[in-house]
C-alpha positions, 0 to 999 in steps of 0.5 A: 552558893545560890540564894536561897541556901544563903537566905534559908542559912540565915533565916535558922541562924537568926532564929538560934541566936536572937534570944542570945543577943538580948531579941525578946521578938524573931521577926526582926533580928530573922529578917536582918539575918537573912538580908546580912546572909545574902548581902554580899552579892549586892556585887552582882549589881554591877551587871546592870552598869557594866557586862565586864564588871560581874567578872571584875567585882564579883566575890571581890572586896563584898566576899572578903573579910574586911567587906563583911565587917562593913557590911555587917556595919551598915545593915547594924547601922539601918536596923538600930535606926528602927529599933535602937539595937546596934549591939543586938544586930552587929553580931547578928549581921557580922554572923550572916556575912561571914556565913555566906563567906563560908558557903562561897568558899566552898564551892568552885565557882571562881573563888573568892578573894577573902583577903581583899585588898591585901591579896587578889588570890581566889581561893576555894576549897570547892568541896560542893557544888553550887547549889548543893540538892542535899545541904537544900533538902535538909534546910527546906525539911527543917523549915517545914518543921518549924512551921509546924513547931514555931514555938521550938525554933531555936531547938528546930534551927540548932539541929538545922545547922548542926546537920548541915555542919555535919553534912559539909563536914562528910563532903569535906572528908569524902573531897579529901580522900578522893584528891588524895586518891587521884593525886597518887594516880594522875598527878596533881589535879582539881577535883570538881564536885558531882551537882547529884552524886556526892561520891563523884567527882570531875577531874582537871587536870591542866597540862602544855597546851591541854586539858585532861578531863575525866571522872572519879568515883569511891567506888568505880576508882577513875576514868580514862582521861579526854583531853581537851586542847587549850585552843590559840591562833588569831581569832582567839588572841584578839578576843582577848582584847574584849573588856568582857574577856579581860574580867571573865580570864581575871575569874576563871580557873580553867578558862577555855575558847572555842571559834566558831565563824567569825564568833569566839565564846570562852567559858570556865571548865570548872563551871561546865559549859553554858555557865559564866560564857563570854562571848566575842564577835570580830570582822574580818580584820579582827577587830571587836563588833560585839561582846557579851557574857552570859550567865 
């Protein structure tokens, strides 16, 4: 999910539970918890270090339980230092990851390895896009609520949550009903969320050699698949050899490449085209000039 539903998510859970936790004041325990809802992707520093290592570290060992517990540890550890409240701000925190958790794992975008490092599956239930217009509107509406009633802020943020709950709720009932649908008509497919029409959906369906790509909709049932052929030859294998292709393959759930030239640019089908690229350039004999990801 992007940053801005994480912080607003964290902002309003702040804001319900800082009188439980024993906070006579908002503003700190409402700044810790935005900061623990948005700390898990300090993995996406790895960028600055290394191309690869995004696709590598990302939602890795910071978006897994484990993580989050130690995440929510150092963020109690460096606001007690100001006010002497490990006890108030470990649940706090430990609440803002594991929120962040949450609104990553629904959504499709590589997946996340929740049970690092015993496990190195990505998993997704991918009921919403990233971001989510919709789950956006109602926290921004309930932020401009509480700026006109600030001394109702815990009544403002449980009604927030609970009709964000409600609203991810309705997407997971309308996801299930709509795989139910295109499993008994195509097969086993993955379904993608619509980033606008949250009663439509991309199908993928991965088959030798192919992709059969097609829409779903509730009401206009689906669309005749496209297929999409799973490109291979010379070029391509040697692009594998890129550092930066090795980690996007390690990330992607429908990786796909296409040469163009003396050019190989790979990207996620799950993520559409032009999000989460890598990009390899080779000479003539194949060997690596260049490489680069794109985000």
């Amino acid at each position: 999910m992007d940053t801005i539903t994480h912080g607003l998510f964290g902002f309003f859970l702040a804001l319900l539970v800082a009188k439980e936790f024993g906070f006579e004041k908002l503003r700190w325990p409402v700044v810790a918890g935005i900061i623990a809802a948005i700390a898990p992707d300090v993995d996406g520093l790895a960028l600055l270090f290394n191309e690869s290592g995004f696709y590598t570290y990302h939602r890795v060992a910071a978006h897994s339980f484990i993580g989050a517990i130690l995440i929510a540890l150092i963020i109690a550890v460096l606001f007690s230092r100001l006010k002497k409240d490990f006890i108030k701000y470990l649940p706090l925190a430990l609440l803002g990851v594991l929120l962040h958790l949450l609104l990553d794992f629904v959504t499709p975008a590589g997946g996340v390895q929740l049970f690092y490092p015993f496990s190195t599956a990505r998993i997704a239930l991918s009921i919403m896009p990233a971001p989510d217009v919709y789950l956006l509107a109602i926290l921004a509406a309930g932020f401009v609520v509480f700026r006109l009633e600030p001394t109702k802020h815990i009544k403002v943020a449980g009604y927030v949550l609970l009709f964000c709950a409600l609203f991810m709720g309705a997407r997971f009932a309308l996801a299930s009903y709509a795989g139910q649908q295109v499993n008994e008509m195509n097969g086993e497919s993955f379904l993608l969320p619509h980033m606008f029409n949250p009663f439509k959906w991309t199908v993928v369906k991965p088959d030798t050699g192919y992709y059969y790509i097609s829409e779903y909709s509730v009401f206009g049932g689906m669309n005749p698949p496209v297929s999409l052929a799973i490109h291979d030859g010379p070029m391509i294998e040697a692009s594998k050899k890129a550092k930066t292709v090795s980690s996007f393959l390690s990330f992607a759930r429908f990786p796909h490449a296409a040469a163009d030239g003396n050019v190989v640019e790979w990207y996620d089908i799950s993520e559409g085209y032009g999000t989460f690229t890598a990009t390899v350039t080779l000479d003539e004999n194949l060997n690596i000039l260049s490489e680069e990801m794109g985000l």
